[in-house]
Structures are given as structure tokens and as C-alpha cells.
C-alpha positions in Angstrom: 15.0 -1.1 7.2 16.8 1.8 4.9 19.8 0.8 3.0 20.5 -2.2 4.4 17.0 -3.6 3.4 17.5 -1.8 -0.3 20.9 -4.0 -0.4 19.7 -7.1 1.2 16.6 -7.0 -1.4 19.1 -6.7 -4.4 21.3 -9.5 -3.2 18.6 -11.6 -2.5 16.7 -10.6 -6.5 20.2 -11.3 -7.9 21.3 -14.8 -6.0 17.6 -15.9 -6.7 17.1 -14.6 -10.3 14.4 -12.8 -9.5 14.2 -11.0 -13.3 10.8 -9.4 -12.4 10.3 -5.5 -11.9 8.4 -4.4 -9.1 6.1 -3.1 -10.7 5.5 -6.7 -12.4 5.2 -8.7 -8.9 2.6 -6.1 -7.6 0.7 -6.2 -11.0 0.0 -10.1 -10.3 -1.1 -9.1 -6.9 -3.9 -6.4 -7.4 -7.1 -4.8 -8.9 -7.1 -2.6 -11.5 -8.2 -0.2 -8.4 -5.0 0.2 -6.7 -2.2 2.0 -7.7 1.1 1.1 -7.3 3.5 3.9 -6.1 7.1 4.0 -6.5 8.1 7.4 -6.7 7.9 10.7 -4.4 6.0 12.1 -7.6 3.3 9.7 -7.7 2.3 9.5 -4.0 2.2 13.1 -3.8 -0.2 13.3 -7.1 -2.3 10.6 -5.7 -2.6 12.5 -2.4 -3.3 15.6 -4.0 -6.0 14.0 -6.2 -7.7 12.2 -3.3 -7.9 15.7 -1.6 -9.2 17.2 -4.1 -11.6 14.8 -5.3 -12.6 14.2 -1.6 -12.0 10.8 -1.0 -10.2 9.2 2.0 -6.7 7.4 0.5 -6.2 4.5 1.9 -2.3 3.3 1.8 -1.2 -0.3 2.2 3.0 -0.2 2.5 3.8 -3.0 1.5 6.3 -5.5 -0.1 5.6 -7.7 -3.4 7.8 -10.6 -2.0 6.4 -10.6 1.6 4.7 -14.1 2.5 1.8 -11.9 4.4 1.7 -8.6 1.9 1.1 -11.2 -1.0 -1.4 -12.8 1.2 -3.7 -9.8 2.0 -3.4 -8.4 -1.5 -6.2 -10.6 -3.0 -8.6 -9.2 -0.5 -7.1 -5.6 -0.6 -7.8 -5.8 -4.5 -11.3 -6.8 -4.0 -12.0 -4.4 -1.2 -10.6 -1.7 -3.9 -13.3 -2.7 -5.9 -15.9 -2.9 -3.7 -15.2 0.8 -2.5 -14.8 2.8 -5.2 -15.5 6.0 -3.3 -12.1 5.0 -1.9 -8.6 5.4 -3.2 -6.1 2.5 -2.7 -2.3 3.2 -2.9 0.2 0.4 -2.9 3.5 1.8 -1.6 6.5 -0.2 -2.1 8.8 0.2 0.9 12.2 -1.3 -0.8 11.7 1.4 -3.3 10.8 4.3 -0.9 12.6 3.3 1.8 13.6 6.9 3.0 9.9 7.5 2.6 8.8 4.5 4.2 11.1 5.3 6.9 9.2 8.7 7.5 6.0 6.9 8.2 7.8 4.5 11.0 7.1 1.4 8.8 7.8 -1.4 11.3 6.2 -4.5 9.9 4.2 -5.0 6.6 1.9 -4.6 5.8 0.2 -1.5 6.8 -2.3 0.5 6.4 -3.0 3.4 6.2 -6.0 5.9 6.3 -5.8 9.2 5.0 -8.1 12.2 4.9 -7.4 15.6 2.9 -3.7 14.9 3.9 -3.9 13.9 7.5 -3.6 10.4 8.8 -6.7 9.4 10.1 -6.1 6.0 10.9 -4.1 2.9 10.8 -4.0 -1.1 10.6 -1.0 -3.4 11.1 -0.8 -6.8 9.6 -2.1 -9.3 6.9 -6.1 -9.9 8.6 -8.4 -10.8 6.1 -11.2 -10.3 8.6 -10.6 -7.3 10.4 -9.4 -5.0 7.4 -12.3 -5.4 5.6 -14.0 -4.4 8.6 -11.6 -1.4 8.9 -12.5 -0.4 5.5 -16.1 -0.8 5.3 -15.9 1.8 8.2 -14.0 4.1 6.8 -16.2 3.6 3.9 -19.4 3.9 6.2 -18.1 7.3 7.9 -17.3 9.2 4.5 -20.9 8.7 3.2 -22.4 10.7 6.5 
């Protein structure tokens, strides 16, 4: 994925006239709930809040182009509303690509479940039935 994903995206945003930030495609896509990270910095404070504040982060890597990361990210806003208890990170993997890279990213989106700063578990793919199940579990096991 790395540079050669970065460059493809670029190409692709310049051919197509794509004049919309990142930022601005992932704005369209989610709640008010999820936040949108697309630096180093702003995972890390995110991460750090979460552990402090106790709550299990839950991190959807993802792309704001992708036919099945715009897809699930109706449902992922509504399920960061739903579970405010929760925190809900949108990572942009053409941005953090290096970063992404870290987490073996293979397909988008996914999920991720995190727990004072350990992984705790993890969903792959775009299903609107089973991550709200995934969730709601996650959800269920921090109130015992």
C-alpha cells in the first residue's frame, strides 16, 4: 500500500479533479462522534484520552473514496452515537500510510478494538450486520 498507494491516490485526485480535502470527504461520511485522524499527533492524543478516560477506542482505517468504507460509514456514525461510552477514530490510511502499514492494513475497512493501549480485537470488512454486533459487545463487556 505505502508510497505507491500515496502516489496512485494523487494521480487519481488530480486526473479526476477531486478538489476536496480529506478531511471534507470524511466530514460527509460521519457523526459528529468520530473523529477523523490524520496525523501521528492526533491518534496518539486520542489514545491517550481514551486510556485515561477509560473507554475502549474503537479504530475504523479507512478510506474516504472506498466504495465499501463509504458504505459502512453511515452505520459506523450511528453506532458512534449510540455508544457514547465508546470512542470512534477514523484513520485515514493514504494519509498515514507508514502508520497504517504498522497495523498490517490489508483491506478496508478495519476495525479495530482498543483497550488502555492494547488491541483487543478486530473486524475486517464493510458488514452492516455483524459490526454492530461487534460493537454492542464491546459495548456490553466494558459496562461489567
Amino acid at each position: 500500500m505505502g508510497h505507491c498507494w500515496s502516489k496512485f491516490l494523487r494521480i487519481f485526485k488530480c486526473l479526476y479533479g477531486d478538489s476536496k480535502d480529506d478531511e471534507e470527504l470524511y466530514s460527509e461520511l460521519t457523526s459528529k462522534n468520530v473523529h477523523i485522524i490524520t496525523t501521528i499527533q492526533s491518534w496518539e492524543e486520542k489514545l491517550t484520552e481514551a486510556t485515561r478516560d477509560g473507554k475502549i477506542l474503537v479504530a475504523n482505517f479507512s478510506t474516504p473514496w472506498s466504495g465499501p468504507c463509504r458504505s459502512i460509514a453511515p452505520t459506523y456514525g450511528e453506532l458512534a452515537d449510540k455508544y457514547p461510552s465508546l470512542m470512534f477514530l477514523t484513520v485515514d490510511v493514504d494519509t498515514l500510510a507508514e502508520f497504517s502499514t504498522s497495523w498490517e492494513i490489508s483491506a478496508t475497512p478495519t476495525f479495530f478494538f482498543i483497550k488502555e493501549g492494547r488491541q483487543v480485537d478486530k473486524f475486517v470488512g464493510a458488514d452492516k450486520v455483524q459490526l454492530p454486533k461487534k460493537i454492542a459487545a464491546v459495548a456490553n463487556a466494558t459496562r461489567v
